[in-house]
C-alpha positions as CSV (number, residue, x, y, z in Angstrom):
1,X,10.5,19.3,-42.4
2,X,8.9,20.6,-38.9
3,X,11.7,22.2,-37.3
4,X,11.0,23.4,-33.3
5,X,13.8,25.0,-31.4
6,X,13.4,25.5,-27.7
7,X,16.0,28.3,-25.8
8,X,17.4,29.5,-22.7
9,X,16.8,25.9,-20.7
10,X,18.6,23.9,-18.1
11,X,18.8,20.9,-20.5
12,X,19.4,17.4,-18.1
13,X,21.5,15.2,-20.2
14,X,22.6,12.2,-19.3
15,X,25.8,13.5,-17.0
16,X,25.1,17.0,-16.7
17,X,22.9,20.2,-16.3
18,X,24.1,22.4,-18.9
19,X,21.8,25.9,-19.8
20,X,21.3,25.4,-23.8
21,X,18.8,24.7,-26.7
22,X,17.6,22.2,-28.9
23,X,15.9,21.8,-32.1
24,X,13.5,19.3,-33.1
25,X,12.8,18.0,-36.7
26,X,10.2,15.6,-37.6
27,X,10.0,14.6,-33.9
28,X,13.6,13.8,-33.6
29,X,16.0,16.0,-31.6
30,X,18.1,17.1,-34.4
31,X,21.3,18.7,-32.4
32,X,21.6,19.7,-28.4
33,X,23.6,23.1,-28.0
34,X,25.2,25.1,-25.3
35,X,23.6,28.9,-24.9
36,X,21.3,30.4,-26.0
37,X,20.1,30.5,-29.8
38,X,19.3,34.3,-31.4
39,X,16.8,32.4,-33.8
40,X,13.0,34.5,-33.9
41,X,11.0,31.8,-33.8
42,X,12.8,29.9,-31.0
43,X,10.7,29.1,-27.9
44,X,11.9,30.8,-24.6
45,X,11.9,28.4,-21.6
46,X,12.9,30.9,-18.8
47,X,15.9,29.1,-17.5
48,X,12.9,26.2,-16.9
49,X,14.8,22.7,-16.4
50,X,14.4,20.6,-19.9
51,X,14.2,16.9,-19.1
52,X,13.3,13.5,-21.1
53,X,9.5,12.5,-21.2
54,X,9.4,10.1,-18.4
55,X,8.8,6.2,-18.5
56,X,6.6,4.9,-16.7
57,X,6.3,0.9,-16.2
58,X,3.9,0.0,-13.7
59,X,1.0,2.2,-13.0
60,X,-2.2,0.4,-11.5
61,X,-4.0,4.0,-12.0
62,X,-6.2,3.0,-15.1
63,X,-8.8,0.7,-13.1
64,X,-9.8,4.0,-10.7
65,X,-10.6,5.9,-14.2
66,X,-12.6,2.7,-15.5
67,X,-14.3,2.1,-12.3
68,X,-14.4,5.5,-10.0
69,X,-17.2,4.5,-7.6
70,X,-18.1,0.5,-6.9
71,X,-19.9,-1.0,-8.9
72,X,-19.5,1.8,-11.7
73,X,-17.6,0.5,-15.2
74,X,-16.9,4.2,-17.1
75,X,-17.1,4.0,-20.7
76,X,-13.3,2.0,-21.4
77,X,-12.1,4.7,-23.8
78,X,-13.4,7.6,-22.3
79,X,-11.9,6.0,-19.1
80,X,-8.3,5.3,-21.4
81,X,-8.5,9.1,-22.1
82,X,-9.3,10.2,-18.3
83,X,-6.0,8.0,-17.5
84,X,-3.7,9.4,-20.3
85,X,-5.0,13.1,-19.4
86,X,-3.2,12.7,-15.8
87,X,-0.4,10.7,-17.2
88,X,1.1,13.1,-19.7
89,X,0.4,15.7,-17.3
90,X,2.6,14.6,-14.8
91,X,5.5,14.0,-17.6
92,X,5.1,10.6,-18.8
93,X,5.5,10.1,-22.3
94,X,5.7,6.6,-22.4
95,X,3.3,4.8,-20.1
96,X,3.1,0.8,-19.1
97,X,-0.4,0.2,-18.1
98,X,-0.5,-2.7,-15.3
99,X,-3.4,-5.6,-16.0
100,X,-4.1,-7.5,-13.6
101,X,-4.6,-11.1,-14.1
102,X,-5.9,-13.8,-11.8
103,X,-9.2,-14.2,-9.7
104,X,-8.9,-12.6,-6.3
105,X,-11.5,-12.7,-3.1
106,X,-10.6,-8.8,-2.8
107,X,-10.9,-7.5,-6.5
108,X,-13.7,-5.9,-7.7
109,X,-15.6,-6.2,-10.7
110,X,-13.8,-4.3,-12.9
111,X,-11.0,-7.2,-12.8
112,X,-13.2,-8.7,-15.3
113,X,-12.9,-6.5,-17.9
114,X,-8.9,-6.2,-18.5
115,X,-9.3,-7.5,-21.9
116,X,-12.1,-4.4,-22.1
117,X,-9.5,-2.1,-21.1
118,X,-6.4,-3.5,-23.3
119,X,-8.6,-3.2,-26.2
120,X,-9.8,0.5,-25.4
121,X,-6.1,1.7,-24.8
122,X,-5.2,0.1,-28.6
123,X,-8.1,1.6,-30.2
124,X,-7.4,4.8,-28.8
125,X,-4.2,4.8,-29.5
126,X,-4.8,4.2,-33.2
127,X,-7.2,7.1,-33.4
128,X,-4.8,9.7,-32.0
129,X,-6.8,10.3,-28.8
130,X,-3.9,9.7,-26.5
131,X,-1.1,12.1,-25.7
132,X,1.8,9.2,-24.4
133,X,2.3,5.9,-25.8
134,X,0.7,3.2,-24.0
135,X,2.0,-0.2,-24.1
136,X,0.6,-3.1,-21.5
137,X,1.9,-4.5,-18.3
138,X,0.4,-8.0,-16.9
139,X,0.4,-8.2,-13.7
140,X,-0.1,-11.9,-12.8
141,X,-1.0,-13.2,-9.6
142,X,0.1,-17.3,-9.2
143,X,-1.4,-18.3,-6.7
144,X,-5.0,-17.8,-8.6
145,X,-6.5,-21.0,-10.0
146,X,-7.2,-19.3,-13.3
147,X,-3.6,-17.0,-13.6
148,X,-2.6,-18.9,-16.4
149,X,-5.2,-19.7,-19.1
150,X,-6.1,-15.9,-18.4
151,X,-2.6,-14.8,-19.2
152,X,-2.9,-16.7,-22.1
153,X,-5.2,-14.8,-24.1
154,X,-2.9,-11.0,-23.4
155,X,0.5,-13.0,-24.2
156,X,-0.1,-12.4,-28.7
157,X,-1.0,-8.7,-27.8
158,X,0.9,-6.9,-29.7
159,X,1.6,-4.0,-27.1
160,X,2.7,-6.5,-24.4
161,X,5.8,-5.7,-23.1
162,X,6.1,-6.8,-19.3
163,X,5.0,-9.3,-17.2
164,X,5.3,-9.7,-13.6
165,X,4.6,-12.7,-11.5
166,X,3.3,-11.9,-8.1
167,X,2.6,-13.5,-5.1
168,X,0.5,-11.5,-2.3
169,X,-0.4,-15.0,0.2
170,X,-0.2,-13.0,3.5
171,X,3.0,-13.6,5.8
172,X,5.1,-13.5,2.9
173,X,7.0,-10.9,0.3
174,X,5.2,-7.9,0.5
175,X,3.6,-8.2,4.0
176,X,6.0,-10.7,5.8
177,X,4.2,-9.2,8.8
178,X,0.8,-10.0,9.2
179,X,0.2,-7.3,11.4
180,X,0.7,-4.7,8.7
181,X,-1.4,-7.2,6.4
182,X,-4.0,-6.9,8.4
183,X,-4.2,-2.9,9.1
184,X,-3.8,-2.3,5.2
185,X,-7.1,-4.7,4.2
186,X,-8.9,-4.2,7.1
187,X,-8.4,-0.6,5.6
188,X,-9.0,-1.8,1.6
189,X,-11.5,-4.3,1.7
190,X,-13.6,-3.3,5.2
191,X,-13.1,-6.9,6.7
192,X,-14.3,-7.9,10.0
193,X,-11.4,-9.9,12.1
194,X,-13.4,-12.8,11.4
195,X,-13.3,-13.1,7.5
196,X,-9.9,-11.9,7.5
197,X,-8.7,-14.9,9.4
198,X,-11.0,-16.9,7.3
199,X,-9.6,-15.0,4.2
200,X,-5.8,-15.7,5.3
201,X,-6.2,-19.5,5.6
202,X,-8.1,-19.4,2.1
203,X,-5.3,-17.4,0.6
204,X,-2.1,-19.9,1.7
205,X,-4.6,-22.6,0.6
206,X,-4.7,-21.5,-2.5
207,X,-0.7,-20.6,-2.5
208,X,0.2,-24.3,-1.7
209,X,-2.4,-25.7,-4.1
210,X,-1.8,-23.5,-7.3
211,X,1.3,-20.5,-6.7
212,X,4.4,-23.5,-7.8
213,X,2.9,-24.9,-10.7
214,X,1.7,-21.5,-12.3
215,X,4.6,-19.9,-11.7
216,X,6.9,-23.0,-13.2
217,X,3.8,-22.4,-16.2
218,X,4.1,-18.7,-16.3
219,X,7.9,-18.4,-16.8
220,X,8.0,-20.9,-19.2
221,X,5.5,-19.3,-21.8
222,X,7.3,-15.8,-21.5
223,X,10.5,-17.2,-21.9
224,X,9.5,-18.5,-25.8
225,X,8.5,-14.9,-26.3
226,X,9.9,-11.6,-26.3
227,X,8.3,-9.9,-23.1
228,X,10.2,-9.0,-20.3
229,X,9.9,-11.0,-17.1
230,X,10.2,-9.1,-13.9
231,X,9.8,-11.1,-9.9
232,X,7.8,-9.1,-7.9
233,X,8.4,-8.2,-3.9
234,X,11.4,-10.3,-3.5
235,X,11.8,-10.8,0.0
236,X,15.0,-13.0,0.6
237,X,18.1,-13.9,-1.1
238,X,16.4,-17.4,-2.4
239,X,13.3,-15.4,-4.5
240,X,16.1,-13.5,-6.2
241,X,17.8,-16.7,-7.4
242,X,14.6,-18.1,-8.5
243,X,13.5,-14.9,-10.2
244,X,17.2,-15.2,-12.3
245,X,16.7,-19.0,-13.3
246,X,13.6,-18.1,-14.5
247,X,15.2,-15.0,-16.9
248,X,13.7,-12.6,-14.9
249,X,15.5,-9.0,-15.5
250,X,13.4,-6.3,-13.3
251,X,13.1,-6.8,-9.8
252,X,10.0,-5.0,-8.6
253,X,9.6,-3.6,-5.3
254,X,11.8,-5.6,-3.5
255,X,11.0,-5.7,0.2
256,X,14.2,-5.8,2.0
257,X,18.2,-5.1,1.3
258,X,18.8,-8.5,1.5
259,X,16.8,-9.1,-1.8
260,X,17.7,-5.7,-3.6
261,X,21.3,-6.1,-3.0
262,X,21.1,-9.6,-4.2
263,X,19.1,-8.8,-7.0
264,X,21.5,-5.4,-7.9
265,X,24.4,-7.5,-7.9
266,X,23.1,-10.1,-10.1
267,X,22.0,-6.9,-13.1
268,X,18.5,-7.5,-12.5
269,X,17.2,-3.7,-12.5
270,X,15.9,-2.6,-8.9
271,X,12.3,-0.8,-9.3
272,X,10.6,1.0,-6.0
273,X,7.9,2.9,-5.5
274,X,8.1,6.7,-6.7
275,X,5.1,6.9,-3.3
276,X,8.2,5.3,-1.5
277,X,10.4,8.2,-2.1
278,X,8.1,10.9,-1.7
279,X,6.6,9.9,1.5
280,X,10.1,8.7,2.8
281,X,9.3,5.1,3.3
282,X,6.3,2.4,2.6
283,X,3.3,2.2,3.5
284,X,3.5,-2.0,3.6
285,X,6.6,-1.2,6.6
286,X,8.9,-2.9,3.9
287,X,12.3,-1.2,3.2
288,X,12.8,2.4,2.3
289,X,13.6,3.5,-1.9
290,X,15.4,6.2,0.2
291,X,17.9,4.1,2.0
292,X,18.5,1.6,-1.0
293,X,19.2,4.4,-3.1
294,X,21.8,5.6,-0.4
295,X,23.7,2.3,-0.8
296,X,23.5,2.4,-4.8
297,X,20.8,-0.4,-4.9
298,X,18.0,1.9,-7.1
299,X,17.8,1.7,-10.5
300,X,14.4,2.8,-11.7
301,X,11.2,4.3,-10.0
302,X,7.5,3.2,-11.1
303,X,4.5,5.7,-9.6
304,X,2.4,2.7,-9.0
305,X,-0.5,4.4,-7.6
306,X,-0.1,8.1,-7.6
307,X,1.3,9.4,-11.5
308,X,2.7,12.9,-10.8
309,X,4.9,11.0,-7.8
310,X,7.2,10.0,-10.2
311,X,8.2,13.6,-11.4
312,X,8.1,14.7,-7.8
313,X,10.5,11.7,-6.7
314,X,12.9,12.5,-9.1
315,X,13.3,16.2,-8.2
316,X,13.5,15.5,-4.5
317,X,15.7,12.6,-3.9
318,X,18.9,14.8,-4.4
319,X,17.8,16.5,-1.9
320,X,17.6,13.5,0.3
321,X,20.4,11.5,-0.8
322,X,23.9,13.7,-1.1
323,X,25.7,11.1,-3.6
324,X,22.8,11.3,-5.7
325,X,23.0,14.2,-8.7
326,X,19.9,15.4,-10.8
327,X,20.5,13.6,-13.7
328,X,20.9,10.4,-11.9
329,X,17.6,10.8,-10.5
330,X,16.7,11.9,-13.8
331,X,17.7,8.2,-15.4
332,X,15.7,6.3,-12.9
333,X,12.3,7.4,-14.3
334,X,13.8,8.2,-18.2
335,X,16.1,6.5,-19.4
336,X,17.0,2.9,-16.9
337,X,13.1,2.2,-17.2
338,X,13.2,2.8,-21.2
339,X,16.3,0.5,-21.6
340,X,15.1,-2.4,-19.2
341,X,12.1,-2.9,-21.5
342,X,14.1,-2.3,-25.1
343,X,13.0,1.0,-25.4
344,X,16.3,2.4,-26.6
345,X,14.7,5.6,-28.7
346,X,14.2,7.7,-26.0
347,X,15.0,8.4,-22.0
348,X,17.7,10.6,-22.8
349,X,18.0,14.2,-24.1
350,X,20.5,13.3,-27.4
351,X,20.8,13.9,-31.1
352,X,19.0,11.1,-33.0
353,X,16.4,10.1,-29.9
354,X,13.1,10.8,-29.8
355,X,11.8,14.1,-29.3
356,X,10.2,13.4,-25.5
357,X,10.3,16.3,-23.4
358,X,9.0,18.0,-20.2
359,X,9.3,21.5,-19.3
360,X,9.6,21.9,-15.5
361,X,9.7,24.4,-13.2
362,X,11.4,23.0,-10.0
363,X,11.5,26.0,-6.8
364,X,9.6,24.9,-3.7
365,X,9.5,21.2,-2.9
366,X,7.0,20.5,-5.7
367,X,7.6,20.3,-9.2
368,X,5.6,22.1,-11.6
369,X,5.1,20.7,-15.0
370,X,4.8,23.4,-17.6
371,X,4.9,22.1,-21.1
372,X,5.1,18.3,-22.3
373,X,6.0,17.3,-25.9
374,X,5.8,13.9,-27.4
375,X,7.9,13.2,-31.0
376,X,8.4,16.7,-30.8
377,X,4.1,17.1,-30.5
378,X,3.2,19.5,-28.1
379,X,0.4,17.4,-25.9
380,X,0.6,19.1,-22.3
């Protein structure tokens, strides 16, 4: 029996901020107490706050690690590794890496080595190089000709647990405004005016031709399985209802109040961008995390493209929202994403969940992560 006490911390629990200590046996928290403890070996946390490892459910950050320069494809586990470093270092413990699936004008090469990267997170996972758990996100595109038969080969994997069906056709979802489409891929991709306009009318060709059936397709084989379904950029009251006939139960990004509201109402669970909060709106010109969370329409918060965002969102938005208290903010990146994919072992600081903890030092406007643990493992 490996027993680890940490002391003198401001433990976040589900409801409350209470200053206490908690032991760890056998990478379970064993018992959660008020005060301090007089034991010897007890670690001292310095009145540091003591929160749940965070969960992370859509992070697009691997593919940067795997392919850091154009052109460039990083050796896949040493790449995994390079990921996972920067992920438990920001506080996630438990980590959904986003795939994506489904040719695109715009992608890159490394879009054609997912299966590459879905095998390199399992094998490192299996020989202990990894300091979170890792399980997969597929991020599937429907208006791609080939979305389907290549979801097909990632829906048996055993570490599956989301799926997403997105839609980018410009003028639509996440850029209604084709203005703001324009200015972000003109930005991205490098496109004259000329192949964009040439690119748009290829894109709603496609969307007409393919995005129905392979949705229809899509929903269908995730419903005979086990995986979470989740909509993705629901603009408009109508995407909501199709997202809940379909047994959708994450809502990602939605990109007005219409939709989140609608969706909120419903129980779907309400993801935005961590980016969103910290930069106090998005970058797309869609609406503010901020201002749903104001009108109690946030329920969890994904770092999409920046890890330690999602540590740093959760510490500021009290700041930003009155209504909202520490742990509330705490639950949107512990334990609402945990529980909306049937992770119910951990999110929360109790007796009998898993030992998943960060040690943070919260002052200025930045948080500082000091110590991370994982089943009770020190690994940050």
């Amino acid at each position: 029996m490996h027993d680890t006490i940490l002391t003198n911390a401001r433990l976040v629990l589900p409801a409350e901020v209470v200053a206490g200590s908690l032991s760890i046996v056998d990478g379970t928290i064993r018992a959660v107490d008020p005060g301090t403890t007089s034991v010897a070996a007890a670690e001292d946390l310095e009145g540091d706050y003591l929160i749940p490892g965070l969960v992370e459910l859509h992070t697009d950050h691997l593919e940067s690690h795997f392919s850091p320069r154009p052109g460039v494809a990083w050796n896949p586990i040493a790449a995994v590794q390079s990921h996972d470093a920067q992920i438990a270092a920001s506080g996630i413990t438990t980590v959904l890496d986003a795939l994506r699936v489904g040719s695109d004008n715009d992608k890159t090469d490394v879009a054609n080595h997912m299966r590459t990267l879905a095998d390199a997170i399992t094998a490192a996972g299996k020989a202990g190089r990894l300091r979170a758990e890792h399980f997969l996100h597929l991020r599937c595109e429907i208006a791609s000709p080939n979305v389907v038969s290549e979801a097909e080969a990632f829906l048996d994997h055993p570490a599956l647990k989301l799926v997403s069906v997105m839609d980018h056709t410009p003028g639509q979802r996440q850029f209604v405004s084709l203005d703001k489409f324009r200015e972000y891929y003109k930005g991205k991709v490098g496109m004259s005016d000329a192949e964009l306009d040439a690119f748009i009318a290829e894109r709603h060709a496609l969307h007409d031709r393919h995005a129905a059936p392979n949705r229809a397709s899509l929903y269908h084989q995730c419903r005979n399985s086990e995986i979470v379904l989740a909509s993705h950029d629901d603009a408009t009251e109508a995407h909501v209802v199709e997202a809940i006939e379909a047994g959708v139960v994450l809502s990602e990004f939605p990109t007005t109040v219409e939709a989140a509201g609608a969706a909120h109402r419903a129980g779907l669970a309400v993801l935005m961008g961590a980016p969103n909060v910290v930069r106090g709106g998005s970058h797309s010109g869609n609406v503010s995390a901020i201002d749903l969370a104001e009108q109690g329409l946030l329920d969890v918060l994904s770092s999409d493209y920046i890890p330690f965002s999602l540590l740093h969102a959760a510490f500021v938005l009290p700041r930003r929202v009155a209504s909202i208290t520490l742990p509330e903010a705490i639950r949107l990146v512990t334990a609402n994403p945990a529980r909306s994919v049937g992770l119910d072992d951990r999110g929360e600081i109790a007796e009998g969940l898993s030992a998943d903890l960060v040690r943070v030092c919260f002052e200025d406007d930045v948080p500082v992560v000091r110590a991370v643990w994982r089943k009770g493992k020190r690994v940050a």
